[in-house]
N, C-alpha and C positions, 0 to 999 in steps of 0.2 A: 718524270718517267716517259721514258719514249712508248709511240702511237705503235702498237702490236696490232691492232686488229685485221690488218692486211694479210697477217697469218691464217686467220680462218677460212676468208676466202681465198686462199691459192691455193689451186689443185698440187704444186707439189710439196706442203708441206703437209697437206691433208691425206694425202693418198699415200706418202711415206711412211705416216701415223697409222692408217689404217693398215699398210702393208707388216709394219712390225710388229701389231697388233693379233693378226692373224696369223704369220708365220711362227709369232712365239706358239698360238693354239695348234695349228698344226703340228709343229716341233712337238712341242706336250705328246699331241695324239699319239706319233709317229713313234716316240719312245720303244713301244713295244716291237717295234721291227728292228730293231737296231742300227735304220736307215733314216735319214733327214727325209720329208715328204719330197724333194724333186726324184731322190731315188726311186722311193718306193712310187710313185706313179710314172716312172721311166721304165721301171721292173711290170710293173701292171699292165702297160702299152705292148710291151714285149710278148707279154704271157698271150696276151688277146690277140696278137698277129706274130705270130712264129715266122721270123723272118722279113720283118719289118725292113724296110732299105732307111741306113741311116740318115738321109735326108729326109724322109719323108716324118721320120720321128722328131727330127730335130723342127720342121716344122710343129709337128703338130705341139709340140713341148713351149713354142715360142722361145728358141734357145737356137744361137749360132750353132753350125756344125763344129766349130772347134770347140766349143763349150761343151758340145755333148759326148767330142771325144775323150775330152778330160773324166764326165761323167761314167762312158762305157770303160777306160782303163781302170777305175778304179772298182767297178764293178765287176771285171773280167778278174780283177786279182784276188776278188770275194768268191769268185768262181758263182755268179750268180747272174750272169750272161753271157754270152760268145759270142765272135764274131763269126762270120765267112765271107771274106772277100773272093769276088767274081768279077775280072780285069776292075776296070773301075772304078766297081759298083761294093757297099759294104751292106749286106745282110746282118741283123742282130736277131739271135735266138733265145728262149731261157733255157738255161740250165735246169738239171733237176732238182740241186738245190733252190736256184732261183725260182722253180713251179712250189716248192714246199711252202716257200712263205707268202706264197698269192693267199691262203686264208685270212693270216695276220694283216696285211697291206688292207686288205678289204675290209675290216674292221676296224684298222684303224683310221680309213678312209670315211668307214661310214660314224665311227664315232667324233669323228672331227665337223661332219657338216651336221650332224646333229645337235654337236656343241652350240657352232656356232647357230643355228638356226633356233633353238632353244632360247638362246638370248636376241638376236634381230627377228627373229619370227620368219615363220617358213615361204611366207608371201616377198616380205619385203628381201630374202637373202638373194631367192629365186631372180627378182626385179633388179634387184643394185648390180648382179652377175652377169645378166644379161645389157644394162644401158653399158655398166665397163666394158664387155665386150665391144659391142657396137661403138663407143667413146676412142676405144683404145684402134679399132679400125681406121674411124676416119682419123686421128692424132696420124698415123703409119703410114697414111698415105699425104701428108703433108711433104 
């Protein structure tokens, strides 16, 4: 039998594991919106700045601009965002449908870190989110 334990230690085998791991929880949580979590926290971004310029969201999302345009088409044809282009520059507003379901998003939001926090404990989820932030800055600037 071949030497596997190289597996353990490499961040991308480990951090894909965890990654699956938690979008399948999220995914669960998000059920109830009838949006995958990048929507519904691209919809929440929206609702809390009315007129967000879509670079700035596509940063804050850690997602290319043409990623996020794909994102905002499919959400404009849910009618649960809009745009307004200004020469440019693109604006993303919510919809009123897309304000209706900021209760849901936020619950499913809050039942998902509660999930996980519930099982890694509230200390360490807070700490592992913060050093990947920081991890995943200096990797970016490689």
């Amino acid at each position: 039998m071949a030497d596997e334990s190289f597996l353990h230690n490499c961040l991308f085998f480990t951090t894909n594991r965890l990654s699956r791991a938690i979008t399948k929880m999220a995914e669960e949580e998000f059920a109830m919106t009838g949006l995958t979590p990048m929507y519904g926290y691209l919809i929440r971004l929206v609702i809390g700045n009315p007129g967000i310029p879509h670079k700035e969201l596509a940063e804050k999302l850690y997602i290319s601009p043409s990623t996020l345009t794909r994102f905002v088409d499919k959400l404009e044809r849910k009618q649960l965002v809009e745009r307004q282009v200004q020469g440019k520059n693109v604006f993303l507003y919510p919809t009123e449908k897309g304000r209706e379901l900021e209760g849901t998003i936020r619950l499913a939001s809050k039942n998902f870190y509660n999930r996980y926090q519930r099982i890694l404990g509230v200390d360490p989820s807070i700490q592992i989110a913060k050093e990947m932030e920081i991890m995943s800055e200096q990797l970016e600037k490689e």
